[in-house]
C-alpha positions as CSV (number, residue, x, y, z in Angstrom):
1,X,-5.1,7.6,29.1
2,X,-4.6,4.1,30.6
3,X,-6.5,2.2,27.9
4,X,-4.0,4.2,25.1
5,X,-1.2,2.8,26.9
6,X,-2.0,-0.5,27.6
7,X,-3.2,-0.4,23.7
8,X,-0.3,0.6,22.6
9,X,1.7,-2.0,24.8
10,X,-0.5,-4.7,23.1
11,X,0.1,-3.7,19.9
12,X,4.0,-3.3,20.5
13,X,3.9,-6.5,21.8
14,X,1.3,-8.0,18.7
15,X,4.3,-6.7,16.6
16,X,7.3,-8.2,18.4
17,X,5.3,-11.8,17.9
18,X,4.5,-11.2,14.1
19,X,8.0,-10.4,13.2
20,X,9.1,-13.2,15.0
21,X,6.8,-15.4,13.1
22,X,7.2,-13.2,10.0
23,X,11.4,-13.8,10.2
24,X,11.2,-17.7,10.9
25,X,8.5,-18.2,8.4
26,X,10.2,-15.7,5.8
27,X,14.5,-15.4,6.7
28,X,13.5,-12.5,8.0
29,X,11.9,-10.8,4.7
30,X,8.3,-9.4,6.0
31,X,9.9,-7.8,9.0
32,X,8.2,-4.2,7.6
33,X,5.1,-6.3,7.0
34,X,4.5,-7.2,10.5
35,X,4.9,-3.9,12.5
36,X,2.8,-2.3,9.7
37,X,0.5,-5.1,10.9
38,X,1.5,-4.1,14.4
39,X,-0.1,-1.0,13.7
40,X,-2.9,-1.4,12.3
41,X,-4.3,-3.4,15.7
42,X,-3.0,-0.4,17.3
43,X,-5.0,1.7,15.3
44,X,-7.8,-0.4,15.7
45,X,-7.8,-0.5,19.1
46,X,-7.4,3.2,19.9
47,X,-10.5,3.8,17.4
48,X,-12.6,0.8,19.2
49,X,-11.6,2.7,22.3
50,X,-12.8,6.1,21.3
51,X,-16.2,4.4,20.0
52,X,-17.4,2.6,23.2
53,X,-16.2,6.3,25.0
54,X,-18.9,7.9,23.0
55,X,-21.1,5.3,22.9
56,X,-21.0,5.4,27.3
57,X,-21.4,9.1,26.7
58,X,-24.2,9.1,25.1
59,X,-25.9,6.5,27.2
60,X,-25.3,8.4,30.2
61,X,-26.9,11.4,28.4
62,X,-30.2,9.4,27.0
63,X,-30.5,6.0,28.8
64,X,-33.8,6.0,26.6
65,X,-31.8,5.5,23.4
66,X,-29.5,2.6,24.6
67,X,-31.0,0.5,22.5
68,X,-30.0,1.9,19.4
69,X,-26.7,3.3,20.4
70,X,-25.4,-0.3,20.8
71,X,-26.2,-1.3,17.6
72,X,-24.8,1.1,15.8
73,X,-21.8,1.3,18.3
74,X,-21.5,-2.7,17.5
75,X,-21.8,-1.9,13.6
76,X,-18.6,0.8,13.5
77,X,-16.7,-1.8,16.1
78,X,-17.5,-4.5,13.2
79,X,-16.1,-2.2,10.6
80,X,-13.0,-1.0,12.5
81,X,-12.1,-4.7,13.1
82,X,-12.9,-5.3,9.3
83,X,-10.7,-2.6,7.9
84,X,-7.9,-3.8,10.4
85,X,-7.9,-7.5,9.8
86,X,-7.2,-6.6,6.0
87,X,-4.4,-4.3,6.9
88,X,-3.1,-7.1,8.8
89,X,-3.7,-9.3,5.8
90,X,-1.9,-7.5,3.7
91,X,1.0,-6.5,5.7
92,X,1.5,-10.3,6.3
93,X,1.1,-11.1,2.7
94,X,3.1,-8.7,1.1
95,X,6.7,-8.6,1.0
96,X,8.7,-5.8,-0.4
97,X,12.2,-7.8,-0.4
98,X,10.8,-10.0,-3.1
């Protein structure tokens, strides 16, 4: 419960730092923008989170298939972080007061 919180207080903060960018850079246009971007690290964070929880799990269950565990724990961590940096991408891109 800890790591959801201090994830989430990341994120909120992540946000609070992209709209300030986001309204000196824009007059204050992409505002939506960056806490949609906001989000999205939240999002990816809390999923990150849950997939190093199961990956421990498992480990602890079958030390003998560590090995490949990692890799494909490292493979969905790549993907998460992927789908997010494009969400943040286009939240920053995008502005709907144009």
């Amino acid at each position: 419960m800890f790591s959801f919180v201090r994830s989430a207080i990341y994120g909120v903060a992540l946000m609070g730092v992209m709209a300030g960018t986001a309204s000196a850079a824009d007059g204050g246009g992409n505002i939506p923008g960056a806490i949609g971007a906001g989000l999205a690290v939240i999002g990816a964070a809390i999923g990150i989170g849950m997939v190093a929880k199961g990956a421990v799990e498992s480990i602890a269950r079958q030390p003998e298939a560590a090995g490949t565990i990692q890799i494909n724990m490292i493979l969905a961590a790549a993907l998460i972080e992927g789908a997010a940096l494009f969400a943040i991408i286009v939240g920053l891109v995008q502005n709907p007061f144009a």
